[in-house]
C-alpha positions as CSV (number, residue, x, y, z in Angstrom):
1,X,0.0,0.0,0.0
2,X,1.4,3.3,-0.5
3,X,2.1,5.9,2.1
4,X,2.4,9.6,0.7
5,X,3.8,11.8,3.3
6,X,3.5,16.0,3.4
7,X,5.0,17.6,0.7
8,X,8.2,19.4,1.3
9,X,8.5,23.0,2.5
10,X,8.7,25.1,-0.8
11,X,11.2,27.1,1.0
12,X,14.9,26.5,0.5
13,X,14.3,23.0,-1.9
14,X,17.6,21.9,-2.6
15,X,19.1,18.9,-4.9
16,X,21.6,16.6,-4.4
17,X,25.0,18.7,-5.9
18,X,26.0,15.0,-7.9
19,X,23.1,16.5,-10.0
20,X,25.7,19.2,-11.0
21,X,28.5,17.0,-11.8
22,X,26.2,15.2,-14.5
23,X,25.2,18.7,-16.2
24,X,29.2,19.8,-16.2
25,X,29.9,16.6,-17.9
26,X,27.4,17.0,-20.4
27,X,28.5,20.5,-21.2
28,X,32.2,19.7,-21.3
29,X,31.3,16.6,-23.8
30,X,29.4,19.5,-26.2
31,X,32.9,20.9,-26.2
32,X,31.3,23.9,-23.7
33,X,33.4,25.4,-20.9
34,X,31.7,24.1,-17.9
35,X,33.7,26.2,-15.6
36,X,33.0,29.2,-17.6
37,X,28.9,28.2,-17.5
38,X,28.9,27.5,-13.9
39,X,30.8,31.1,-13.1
40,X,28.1,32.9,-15.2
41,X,25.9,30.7,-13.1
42,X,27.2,31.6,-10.0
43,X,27.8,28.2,-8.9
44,X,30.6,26.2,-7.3
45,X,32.5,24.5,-9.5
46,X,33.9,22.4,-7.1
47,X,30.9,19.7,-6.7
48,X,31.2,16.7,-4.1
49,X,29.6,13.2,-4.9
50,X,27.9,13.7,-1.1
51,X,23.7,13.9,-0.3
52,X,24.6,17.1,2.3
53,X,26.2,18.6,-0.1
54,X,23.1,20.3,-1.9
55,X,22.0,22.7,-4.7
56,X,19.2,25.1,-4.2
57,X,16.3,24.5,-7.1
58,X,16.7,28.3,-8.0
59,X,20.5,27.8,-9.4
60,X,19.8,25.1,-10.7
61,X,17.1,26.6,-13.0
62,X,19.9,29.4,-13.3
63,X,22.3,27.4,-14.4
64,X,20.0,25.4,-16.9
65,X,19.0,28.6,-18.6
66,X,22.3,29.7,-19.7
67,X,23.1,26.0,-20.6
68,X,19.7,26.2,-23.1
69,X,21.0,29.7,-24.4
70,X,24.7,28.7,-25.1
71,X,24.0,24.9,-26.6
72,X,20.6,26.4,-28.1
73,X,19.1,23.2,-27.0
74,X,15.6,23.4,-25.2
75,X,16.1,19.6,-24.7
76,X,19.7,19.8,-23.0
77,X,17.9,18.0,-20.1
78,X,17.8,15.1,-21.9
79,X,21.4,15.0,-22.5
80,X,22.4,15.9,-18.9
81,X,20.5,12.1,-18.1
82,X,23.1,10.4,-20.2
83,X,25.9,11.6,-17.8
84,X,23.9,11.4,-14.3
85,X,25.2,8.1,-13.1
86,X,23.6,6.1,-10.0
87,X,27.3,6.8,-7.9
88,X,26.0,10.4,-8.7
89,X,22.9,9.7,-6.0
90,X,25.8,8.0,-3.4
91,X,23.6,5.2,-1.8
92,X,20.3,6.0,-3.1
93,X,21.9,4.9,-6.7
94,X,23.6,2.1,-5.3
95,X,20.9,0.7,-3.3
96,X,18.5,1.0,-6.8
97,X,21.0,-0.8,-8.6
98,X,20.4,-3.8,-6.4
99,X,16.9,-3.7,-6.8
100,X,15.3,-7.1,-7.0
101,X,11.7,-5.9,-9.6
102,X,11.2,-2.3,-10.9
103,X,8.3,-2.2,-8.9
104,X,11.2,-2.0,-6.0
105,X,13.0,-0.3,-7.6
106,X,10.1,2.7,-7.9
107,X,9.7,1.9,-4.3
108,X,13.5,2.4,-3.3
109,X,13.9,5.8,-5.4
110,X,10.0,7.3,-3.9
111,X,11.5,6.2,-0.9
112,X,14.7,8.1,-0.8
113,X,13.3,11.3,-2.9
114,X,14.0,14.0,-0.7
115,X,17.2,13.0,-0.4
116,X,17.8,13.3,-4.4
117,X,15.7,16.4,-4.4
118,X,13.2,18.2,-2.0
119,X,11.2,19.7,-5.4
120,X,9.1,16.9,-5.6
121,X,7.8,13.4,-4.0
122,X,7.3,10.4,-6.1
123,X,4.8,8.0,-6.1
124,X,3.6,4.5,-7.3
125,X,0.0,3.7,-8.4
126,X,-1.2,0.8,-9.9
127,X,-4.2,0.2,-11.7
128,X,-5.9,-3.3,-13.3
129,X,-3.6,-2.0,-16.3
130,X,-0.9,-0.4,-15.6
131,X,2.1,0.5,-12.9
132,X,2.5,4.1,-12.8
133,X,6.0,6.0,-11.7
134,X,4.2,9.6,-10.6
135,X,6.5,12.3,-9.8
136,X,4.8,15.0,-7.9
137,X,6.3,18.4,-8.3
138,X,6.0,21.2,-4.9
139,X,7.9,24.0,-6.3
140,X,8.7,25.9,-9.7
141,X,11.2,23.8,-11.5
142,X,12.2,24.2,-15.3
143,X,11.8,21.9,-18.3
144,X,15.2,21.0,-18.5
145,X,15.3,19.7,-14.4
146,X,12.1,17.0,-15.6
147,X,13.8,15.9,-18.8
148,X,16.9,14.8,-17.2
149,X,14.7,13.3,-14.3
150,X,12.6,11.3,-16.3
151,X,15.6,10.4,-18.7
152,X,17.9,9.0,-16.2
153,X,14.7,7.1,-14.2
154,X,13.9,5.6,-18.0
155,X,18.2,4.8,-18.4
156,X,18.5,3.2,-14.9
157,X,15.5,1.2,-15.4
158,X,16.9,-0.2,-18.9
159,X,19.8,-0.7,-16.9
160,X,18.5,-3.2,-14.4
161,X,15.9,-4.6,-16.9
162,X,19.0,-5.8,-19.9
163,X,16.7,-5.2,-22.1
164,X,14.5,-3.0,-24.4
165,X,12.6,-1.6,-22.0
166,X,9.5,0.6,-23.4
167,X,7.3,2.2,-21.1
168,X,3.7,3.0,-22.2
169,X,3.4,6.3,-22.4
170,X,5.7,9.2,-20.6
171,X,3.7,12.4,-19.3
172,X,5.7,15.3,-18.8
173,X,4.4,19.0,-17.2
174,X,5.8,21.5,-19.5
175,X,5.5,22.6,-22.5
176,X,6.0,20.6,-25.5
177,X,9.6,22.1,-27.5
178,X,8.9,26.0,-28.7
179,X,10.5,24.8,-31.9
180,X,8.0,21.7,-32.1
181,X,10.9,19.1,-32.9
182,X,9.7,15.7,-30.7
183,X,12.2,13.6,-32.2
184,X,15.3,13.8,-28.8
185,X,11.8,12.9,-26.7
186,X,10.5,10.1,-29.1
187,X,13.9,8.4,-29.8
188,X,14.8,8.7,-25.9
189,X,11.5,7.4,-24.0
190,X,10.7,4.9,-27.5
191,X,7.0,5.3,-26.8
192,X,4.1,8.1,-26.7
193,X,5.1,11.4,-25.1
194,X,2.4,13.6,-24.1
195,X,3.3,17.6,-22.8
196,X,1.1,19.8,-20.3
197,X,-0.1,17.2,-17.9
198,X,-0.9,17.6,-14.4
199,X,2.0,15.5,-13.4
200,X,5.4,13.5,-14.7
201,X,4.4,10.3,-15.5
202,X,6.1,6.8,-16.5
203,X,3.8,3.8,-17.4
204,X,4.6,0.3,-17.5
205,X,2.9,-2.9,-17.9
206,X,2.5,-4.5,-14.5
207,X,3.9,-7.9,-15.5
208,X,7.3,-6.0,-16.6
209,X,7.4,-3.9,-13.4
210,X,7.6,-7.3,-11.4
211,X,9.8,-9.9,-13.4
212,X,12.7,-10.7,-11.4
213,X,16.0,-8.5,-12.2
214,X,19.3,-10.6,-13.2
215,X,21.7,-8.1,-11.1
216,X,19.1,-8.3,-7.8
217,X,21.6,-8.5,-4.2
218,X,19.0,-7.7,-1.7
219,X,21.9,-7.4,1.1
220,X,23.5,-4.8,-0.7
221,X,20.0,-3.0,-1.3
222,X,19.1,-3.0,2.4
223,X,23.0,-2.0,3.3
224,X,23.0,1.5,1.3
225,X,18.8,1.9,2.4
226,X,20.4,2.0,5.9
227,X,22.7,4.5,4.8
228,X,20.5,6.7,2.7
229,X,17.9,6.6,6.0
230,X,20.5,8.0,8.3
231,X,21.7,10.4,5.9
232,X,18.0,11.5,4.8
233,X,17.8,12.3,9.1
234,X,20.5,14.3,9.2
235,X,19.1,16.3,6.0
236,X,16.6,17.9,7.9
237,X,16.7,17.0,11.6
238,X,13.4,18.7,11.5
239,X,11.7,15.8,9.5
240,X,10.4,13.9,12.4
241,X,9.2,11.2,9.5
242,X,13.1,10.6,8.4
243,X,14.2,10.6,12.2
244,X,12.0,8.2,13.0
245,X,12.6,6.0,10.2
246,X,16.3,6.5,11.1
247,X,15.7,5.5,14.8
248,X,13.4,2.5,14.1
249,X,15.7,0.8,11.5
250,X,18.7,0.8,14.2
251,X,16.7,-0.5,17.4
252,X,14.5,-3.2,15.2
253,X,17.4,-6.4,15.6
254,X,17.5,-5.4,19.3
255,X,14.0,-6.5,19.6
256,X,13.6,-3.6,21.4
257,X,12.2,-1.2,19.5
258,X,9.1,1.1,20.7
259,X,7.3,4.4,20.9
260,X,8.9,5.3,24.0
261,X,12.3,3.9,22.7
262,X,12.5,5.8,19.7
263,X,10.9,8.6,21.2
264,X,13.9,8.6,23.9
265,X,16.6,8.4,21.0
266,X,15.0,11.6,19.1
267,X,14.9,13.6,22.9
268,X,11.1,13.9,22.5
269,X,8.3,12.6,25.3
270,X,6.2,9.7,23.5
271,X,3.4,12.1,23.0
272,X,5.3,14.7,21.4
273,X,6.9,12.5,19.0
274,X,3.1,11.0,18.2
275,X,1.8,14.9,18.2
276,X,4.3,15.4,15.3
277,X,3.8,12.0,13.3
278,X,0.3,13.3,13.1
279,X,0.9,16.5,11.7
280,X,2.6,14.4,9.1
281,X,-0.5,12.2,8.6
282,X,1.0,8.8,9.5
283,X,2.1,7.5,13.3
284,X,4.8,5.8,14.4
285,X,2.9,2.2,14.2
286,X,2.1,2.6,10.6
287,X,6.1,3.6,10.4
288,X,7.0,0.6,12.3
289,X,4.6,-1.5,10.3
290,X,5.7,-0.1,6.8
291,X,9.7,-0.8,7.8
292,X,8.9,-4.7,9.2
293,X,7.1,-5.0,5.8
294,X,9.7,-3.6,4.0
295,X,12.9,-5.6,5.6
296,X,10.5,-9.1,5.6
297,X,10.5,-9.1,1.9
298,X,14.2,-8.0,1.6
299,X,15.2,-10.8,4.0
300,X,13.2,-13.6,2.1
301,X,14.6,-13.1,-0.8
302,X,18.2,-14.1,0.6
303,X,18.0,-18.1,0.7
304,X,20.1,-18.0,3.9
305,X,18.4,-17.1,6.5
306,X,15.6,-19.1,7.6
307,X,12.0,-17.7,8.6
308,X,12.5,-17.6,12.3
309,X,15.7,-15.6,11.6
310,X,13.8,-13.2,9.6
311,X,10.8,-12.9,12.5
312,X,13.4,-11.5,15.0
313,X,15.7,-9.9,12.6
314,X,12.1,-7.8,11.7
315,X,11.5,-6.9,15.6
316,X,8.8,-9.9,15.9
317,X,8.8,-11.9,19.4
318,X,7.8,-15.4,17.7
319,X,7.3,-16.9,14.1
320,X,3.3,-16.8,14.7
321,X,2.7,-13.2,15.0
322,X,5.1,-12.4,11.8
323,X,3.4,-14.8,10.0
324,X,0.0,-13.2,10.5
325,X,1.5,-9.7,10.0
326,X,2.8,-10.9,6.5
327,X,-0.5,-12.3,5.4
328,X,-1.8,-8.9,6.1
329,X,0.8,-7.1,4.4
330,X,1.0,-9.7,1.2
331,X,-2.0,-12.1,1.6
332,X,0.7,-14.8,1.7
333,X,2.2,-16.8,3.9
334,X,6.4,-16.1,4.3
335,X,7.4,-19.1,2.9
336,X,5.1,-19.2,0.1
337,X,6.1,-15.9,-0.6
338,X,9.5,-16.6,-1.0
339,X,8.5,-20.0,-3.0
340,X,7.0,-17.6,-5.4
341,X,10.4,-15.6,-6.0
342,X,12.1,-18.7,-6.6
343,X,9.9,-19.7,-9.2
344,X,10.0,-16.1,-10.8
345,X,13.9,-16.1,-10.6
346,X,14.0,-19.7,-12.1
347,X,12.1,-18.7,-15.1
348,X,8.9,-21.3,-13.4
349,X,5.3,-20.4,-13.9
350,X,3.8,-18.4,-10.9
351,X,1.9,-20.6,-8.8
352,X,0.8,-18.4,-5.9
């Protein structure tokens, strides 16, 4: 089930400064003087692969206007994707890489979003037809900033998949080209582009969003996770979600973890920290709940650990009361759910 938390203070929205190594590179290989580009800008050319080390959404706009005036390329977005490489998003990129479906993958990147960049939140929805990437934008950002962020989602993706991966449609918010040339769209996304929607949009068919990926390592997934949670805290040590997310994730092996627990680590009294999880439309069981759910099905896929391993590796007391917490969450019992990503890895028929 989704969760969709509050949208992101308009004020100060920043992006992840790898972002800014990607659009150097793809001015340098136009034969364009980054340097000189990112002076007029008036940004730093000196640009650390590290998620505190940000760029506000304003220079960034800056600094893709003067790269649309000096390449005379409305689609220079589009370019900049070819550059933006998952080490660019530090373990964010690393942990999608490891993704074991698409669908998780979505999942993983909606997950981490602010981290990458507080303009917008993205979301999955699914539909009898379709799975849906939805990118939800908060703030003013230009053309060029969605081009490359659709680009490089559509690139990773073909990536993990190995394959020709064509999405259904791609939606986009702006504008279609002022010079009405599709083709850098068409012959990029290889499907249906459509301009002035309410929202950026990839679909997919469902079947392709949950086919098993060849290069899948759920331990490495849930290692960077770990390390994109605790760096999404320190963000914005205001985000009460992300701290709590933070704090859960390290007490959960203890077997230890509660509301007064996690309250205690974040300095808060349990009904303050419960006051501000509800000012963000969520609480800190349906956080605790969400993070069991999302570390049981990372720890069945890896064939080592048994299913009483994973009950009080996920903060459960005994194998019964996991069990009926993941037939709420998946209508299936563990072990059948893992039977069925055996057979979807081997290539079997689904018989769940």
């Amino acid at each position: 089930m989704p969760r969709t938390l509050t949208p992101p203070s308009p004020h100060g929205a920043s992006v992840i400064a790898g972002y800014g190594i990607a659009i150097a590179n793809a001015l340098d290989y136009a034969g364009i003087d980054s340097r000189r580009v990112f002076r007029a800008a008036g940004v730093d050319e000196e640009l650390r692969i590290d998620p505190l080390h940000r760029l506000s959404v304003e220079t960034v706009s800056r600094l893709y206007a003067i790269c649309v005036d000096v390449t005379g390329s409305f689609s220079f977005g589009l370019r900049v994707a070819r550059f933006l490489q998952a080490s660019h998003l530090h373990a964010v990129g690393y942990g999608a890489l490891a993704s074991s479906t698409l669908l998780d993958f979505g999942q993983r990147m909606a997950r981490f979003m602010q981290l990458v960049s507080q303009s917008a939140t993205l979301e999955i929805r699914e539909n009898r037809e379709e799975t849906q990437l939805v990118c939800i934008v908060h703030v003013p950002i230009c053309p060029q900033t969605e081009d490359a962020w659709a680009a490089f989602l559509m690139r990773l993706m073909r990536i993990l998949h190995g394959g020709d991966l064509r999405p259904l449609r791609v939606e986009l918010t702006h504008p279609a080209p002022p010079d009405g040339d599709h083709r850098p769209y068409l012959d990029l996304f290889r499907a249906s582009v459509l301009f002035e929607r309410p929202n950026m949009v990839l679909a997919f068919a469902q079947d392709v969003m949950r086919a098993a990926l060849p290069g899948a390592c759920p331990e490495l997934a849930q290692y960077n996770d770990k390390v994109a949670t605790t760096y999404l805290a320190r963000l914005d040590r205001t985000d009460v979600v992300a701290c709590v997310r933070a704090a859960i994730i390290e007490q959960l092996p203890t077997g230890k973890c509660s509301r007064e627990s996690v309250a205690a680590a974040l300095s808060l009294s349990p009904e303050t920290l419960q006051s501000r999880l509800a000012s963000r439309q969520t609480s800190f069981h349906a956080l605790l709940d969400g993070i069991r759910e999302e570390c049981a099905r990372a720890f069945l896929s890896q064939a080592s650990l048994s299913v009483t391993e994973i009950a009080y590796m996920a903060g459960f007391t005994d194998v019964s009361n996991f069990t009926r917490a993941f037939k709420r969450w998946t209508g299936q019992s563990p072990s059948a759910f893992r039977q069925q990503l055996v057979g979807s890895r081997s290539g079997s028929p689904d018989k769940g």
